[in-house]
C-alpha positions as CSV (number, residue, x, y, z in Angstrom):
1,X,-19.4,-2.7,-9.2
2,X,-21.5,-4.5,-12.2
3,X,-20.0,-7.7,-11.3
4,X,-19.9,-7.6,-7.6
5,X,-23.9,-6.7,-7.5
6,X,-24.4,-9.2,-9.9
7,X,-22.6,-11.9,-8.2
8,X,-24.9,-10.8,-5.2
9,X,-28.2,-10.6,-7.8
10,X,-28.8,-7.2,-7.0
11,X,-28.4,-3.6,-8.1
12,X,-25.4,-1.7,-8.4
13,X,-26.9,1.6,-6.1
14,X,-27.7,-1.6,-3.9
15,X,-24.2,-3.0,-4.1
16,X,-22.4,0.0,-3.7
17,X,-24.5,0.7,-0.3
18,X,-24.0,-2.4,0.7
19,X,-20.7,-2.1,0.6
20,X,-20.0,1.1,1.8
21,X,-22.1,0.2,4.8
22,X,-19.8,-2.7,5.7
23,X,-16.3,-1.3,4.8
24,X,-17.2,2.2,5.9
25,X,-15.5,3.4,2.6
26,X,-16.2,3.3,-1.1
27,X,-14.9,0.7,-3.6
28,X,-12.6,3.1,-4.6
29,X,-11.2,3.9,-1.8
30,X,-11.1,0.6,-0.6
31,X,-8.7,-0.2,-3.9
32,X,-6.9,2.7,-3.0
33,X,-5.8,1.9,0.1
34,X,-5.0,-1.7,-0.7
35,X,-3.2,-0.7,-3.7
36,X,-0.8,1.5,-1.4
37,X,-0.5,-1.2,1.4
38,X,0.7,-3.7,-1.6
39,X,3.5,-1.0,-3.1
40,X,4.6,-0.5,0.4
41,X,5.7,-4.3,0.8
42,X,7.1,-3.7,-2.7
43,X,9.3,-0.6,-1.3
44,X,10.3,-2.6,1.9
45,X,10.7,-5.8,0.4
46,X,12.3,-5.2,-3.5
47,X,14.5,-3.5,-5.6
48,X,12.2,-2.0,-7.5
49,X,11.7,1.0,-9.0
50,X,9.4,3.4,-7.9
51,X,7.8,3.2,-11.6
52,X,7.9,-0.3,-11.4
53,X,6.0,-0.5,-8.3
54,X,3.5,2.1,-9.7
55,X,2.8,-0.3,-12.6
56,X,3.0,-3.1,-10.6
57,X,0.4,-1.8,-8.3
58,X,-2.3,-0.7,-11.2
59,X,-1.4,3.0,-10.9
60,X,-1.6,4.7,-14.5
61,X,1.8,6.5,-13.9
62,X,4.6,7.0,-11.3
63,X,3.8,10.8,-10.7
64,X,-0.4,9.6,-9.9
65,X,1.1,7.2,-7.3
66,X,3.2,9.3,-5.9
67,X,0.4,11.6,-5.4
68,X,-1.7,9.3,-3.7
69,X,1.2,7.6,-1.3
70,X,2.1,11.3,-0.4
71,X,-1.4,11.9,0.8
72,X,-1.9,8.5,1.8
73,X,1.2,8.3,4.1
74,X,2.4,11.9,4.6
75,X,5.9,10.9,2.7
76,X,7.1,10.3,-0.7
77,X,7.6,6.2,-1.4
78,X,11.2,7.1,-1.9
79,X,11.1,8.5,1.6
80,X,9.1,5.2,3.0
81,X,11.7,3.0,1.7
82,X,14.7,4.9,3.1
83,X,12.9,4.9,6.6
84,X,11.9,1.4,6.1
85,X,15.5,0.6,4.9
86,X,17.2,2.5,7.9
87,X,14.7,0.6,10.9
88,X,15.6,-2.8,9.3
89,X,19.4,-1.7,9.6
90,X,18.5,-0.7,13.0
91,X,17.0,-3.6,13.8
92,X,19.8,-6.2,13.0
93,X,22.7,-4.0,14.6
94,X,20.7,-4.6,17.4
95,X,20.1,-8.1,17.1
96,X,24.2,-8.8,16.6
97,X,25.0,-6.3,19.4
98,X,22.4,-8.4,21.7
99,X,23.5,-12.0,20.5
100,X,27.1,-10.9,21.0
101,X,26.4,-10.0,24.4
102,X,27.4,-6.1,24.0
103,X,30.4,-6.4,22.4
């Protein structure tokens, strides 16, 4: 917060209003949620490992993350990725059944 409100050349209780009136959420919260929206590419989108997506995210551990995706998302990441996982599956049976013409 001591860099953003002097990037803006005022003070940090001024910053942090500032930006809690615009994004309607804390910093914190605010890196929170974006931290989660980037690990949930990384579950869809990689082989990772759950730990490896927690570091790779800037969580201090894999058990804090999956604290926060659980109450973030209402599922454990390894959860999210097998739904993820199973839709995309879904989703191209379906393409090769439609471009086959039902066959």
């Amino acid at each position: 917060m001591e860099e953003i409100a002097g990037a803006a050349s005022v003070g940090e209780r001024e910053a942090l209003r500032c930006f809690q009136s615009c994004m309607q959420k804390t910093p914190f919260e605010y890196l929170m949620e974006y931290r989660i929206e980037m690990s949930k590419k990384l579950l869809k989108d990689s082989e990772e490992t759950v730990m490896e997506i927690a570091m790779a995210t800037g969580f201090s551990s894999a058990a804090y993350y999956g604290k926060v995706f659980r109450e973030a998302c209402k599922m454990t990441p390894k959860q999210y990725r097998q739904k993820e996982n199973k839709e995309r599956q879904e989703t191209k049976d379906y393409e090769h059944y439609r471009i086959s013409g039902g066959k």
